[in-house]
C-alpha positions as CSV (number, residue, x, y, z in Angstrom):
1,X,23.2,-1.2,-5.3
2,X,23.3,2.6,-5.2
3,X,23.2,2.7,-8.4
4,X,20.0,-0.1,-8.5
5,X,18.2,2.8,-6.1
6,X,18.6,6.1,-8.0
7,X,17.6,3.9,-11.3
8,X,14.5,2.9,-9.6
9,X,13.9,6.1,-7.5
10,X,13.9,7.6,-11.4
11,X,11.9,5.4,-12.8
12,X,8.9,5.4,-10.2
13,X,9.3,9.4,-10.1
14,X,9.1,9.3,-13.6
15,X,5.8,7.0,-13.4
16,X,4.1,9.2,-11.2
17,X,4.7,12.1,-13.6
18,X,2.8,9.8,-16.6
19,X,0.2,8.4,-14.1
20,X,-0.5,12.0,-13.1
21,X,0.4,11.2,-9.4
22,X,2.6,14.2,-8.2
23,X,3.3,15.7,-5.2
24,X,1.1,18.9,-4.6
25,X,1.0,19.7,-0.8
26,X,4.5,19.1,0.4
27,X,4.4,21.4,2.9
28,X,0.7,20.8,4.3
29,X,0.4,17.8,7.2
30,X,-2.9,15.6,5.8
31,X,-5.0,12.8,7.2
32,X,-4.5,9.1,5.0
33,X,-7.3,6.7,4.3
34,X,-7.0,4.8,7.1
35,X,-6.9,8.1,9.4
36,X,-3.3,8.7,10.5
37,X,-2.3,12.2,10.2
38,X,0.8,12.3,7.7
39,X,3.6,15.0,8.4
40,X,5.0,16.9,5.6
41,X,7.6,14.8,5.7
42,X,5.4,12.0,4.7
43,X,5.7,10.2,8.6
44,X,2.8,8.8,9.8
45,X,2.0,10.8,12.8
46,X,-0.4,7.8,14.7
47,X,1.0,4.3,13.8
48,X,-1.5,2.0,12.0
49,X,-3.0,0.1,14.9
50,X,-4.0,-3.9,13.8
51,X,-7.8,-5.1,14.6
52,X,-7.4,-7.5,17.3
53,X,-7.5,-11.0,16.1
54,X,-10.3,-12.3,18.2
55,X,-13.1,-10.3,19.1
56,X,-16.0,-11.7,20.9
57,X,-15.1,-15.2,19.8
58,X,-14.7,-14.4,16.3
59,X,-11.7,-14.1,13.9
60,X,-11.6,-10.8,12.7
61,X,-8.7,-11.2,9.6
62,X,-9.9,-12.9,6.4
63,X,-6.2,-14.5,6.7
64,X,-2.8,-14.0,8.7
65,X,-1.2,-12.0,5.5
66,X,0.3,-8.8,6.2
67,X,-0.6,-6.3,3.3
68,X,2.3,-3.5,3.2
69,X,0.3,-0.6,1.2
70,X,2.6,1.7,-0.6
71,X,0.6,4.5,-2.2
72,X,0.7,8.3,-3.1
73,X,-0.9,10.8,-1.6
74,X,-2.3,12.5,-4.6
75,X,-2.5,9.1,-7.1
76,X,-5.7,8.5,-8.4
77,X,-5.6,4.8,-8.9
78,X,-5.0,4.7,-4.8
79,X,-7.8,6.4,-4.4
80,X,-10.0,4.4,-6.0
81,X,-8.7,1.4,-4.3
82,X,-9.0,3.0,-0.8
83,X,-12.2,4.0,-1.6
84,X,-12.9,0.4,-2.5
85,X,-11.8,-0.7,0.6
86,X,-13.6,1.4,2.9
87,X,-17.0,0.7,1.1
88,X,-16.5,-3.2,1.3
89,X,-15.5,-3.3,4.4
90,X,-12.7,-5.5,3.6
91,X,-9.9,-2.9,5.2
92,X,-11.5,-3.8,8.7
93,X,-11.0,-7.4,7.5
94,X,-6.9,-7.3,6.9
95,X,-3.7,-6.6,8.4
96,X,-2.8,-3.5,6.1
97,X,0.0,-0.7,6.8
98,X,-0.2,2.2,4.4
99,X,3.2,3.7,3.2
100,X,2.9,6.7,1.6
101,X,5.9,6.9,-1.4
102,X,5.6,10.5,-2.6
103,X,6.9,12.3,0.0
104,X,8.5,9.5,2.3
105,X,11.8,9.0,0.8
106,X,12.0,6.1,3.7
107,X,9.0,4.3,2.0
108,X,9.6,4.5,-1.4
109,X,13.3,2.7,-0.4
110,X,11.4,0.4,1.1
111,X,9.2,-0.5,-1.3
112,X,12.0,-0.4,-3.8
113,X,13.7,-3.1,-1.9
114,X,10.7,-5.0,-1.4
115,X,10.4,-5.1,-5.0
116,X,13.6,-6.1,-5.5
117,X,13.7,-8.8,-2.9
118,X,10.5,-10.3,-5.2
119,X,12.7,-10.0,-8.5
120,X,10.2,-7.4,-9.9
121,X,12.2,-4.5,-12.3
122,X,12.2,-1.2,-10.8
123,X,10.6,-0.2,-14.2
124,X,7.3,-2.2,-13.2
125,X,6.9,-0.7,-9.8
126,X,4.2,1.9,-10.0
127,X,1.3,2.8,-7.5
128,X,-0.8,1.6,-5.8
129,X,2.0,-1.5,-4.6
130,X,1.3,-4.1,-2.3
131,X,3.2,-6.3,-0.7
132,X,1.5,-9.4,0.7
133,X,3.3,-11.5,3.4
134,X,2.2,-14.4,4.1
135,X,3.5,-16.6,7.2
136,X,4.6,-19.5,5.0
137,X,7.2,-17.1,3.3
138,X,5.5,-16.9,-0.2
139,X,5.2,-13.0,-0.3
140,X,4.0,-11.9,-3.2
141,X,3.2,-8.5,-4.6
142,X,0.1,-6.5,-6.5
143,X,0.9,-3.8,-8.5
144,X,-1.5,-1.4,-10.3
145,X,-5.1,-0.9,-9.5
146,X,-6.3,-3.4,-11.5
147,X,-4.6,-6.2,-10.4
148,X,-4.9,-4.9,-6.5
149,X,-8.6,-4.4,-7.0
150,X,-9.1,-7.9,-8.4
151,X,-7.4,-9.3,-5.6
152,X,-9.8,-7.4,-2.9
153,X,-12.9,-8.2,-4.4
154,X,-11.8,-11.8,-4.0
155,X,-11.6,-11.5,-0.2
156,X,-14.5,-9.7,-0.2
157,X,-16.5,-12.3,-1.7
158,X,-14.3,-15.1,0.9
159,X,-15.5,-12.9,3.9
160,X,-19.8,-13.0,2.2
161,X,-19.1,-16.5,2.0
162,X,-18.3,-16.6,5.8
């Protein structure tokens, strides 16, 4: 198992080198995309806060998924998905909890056991990662901006259609 991890931890570090996502402010605190201030640690400092479910009589989700986001800090294919996000609206629509990887040795364990628990190779984990749990127990997982992205625009056009 050890031995799975520092395989994987190499692997993903090594992607972020290729992808052009490395760590640059280590030692600086920052604010994510959804607002939390990060420590230099890479701990959120405000936990991510779910939308109520019900507001005025009406559902607020799209679904009852639970979207675990793990993203780098500096990677530009996060960006432009959190970007995304924020412009459609469809980040106010989901149950989605950002985990920065780059610094947060705790995250990127996590997500490489996520990724393992869905039988993906630790050689086709990059970022931007999602993990999508869904109440019936068929998690699945997006992986790469393209594939994420394609996935969003779909609810967004499911929440027009509402």
């Amino acid at each position: 198992m050890k031995a799975l991890l520092s395989k994987s931890l190499f692997f993903l570090s090594f992607f972020f080198l290729l992808a052009g996502c490395t760590p640059g402010h280590e030692n600086q605190n920052f604010t994510d995309w959804t607002g939390n201030l990060v420590d230099a640690t890479g701990q959120v400092q405000t936990d991510a806060v779910p939308m109520p479910e019900i507001i005025d009589g009406q559902r607020q989700h799209i679904n009852e998924n639970t979207y675990l986001y793990y993203y780098g800090q500096t990677c530009s294919h996060c960006k432009k998905i959190e970007d995304y996000l924020k412009a459609s609206g469809v980040d106010q629509r989901i149950h989605i909890i950002p985990k920065e990887v780059q610094m947060n040795r705790e995250n990127l364990q996590e997500c490489l056991a996520q990724a393992e628990a869905l039988n993906i190779p630790s050689e086709q984990i990059g970022t931007p990662f999602i993990v999508v749990q869904v109440p019936d127990g068929a998690d699945f997982a997006l992986i790469g901006e393209e594939e994420v992205l394609t996935h969003f625009q779909g609810l967004e056009a499911e929440i027009r259609a509402l």
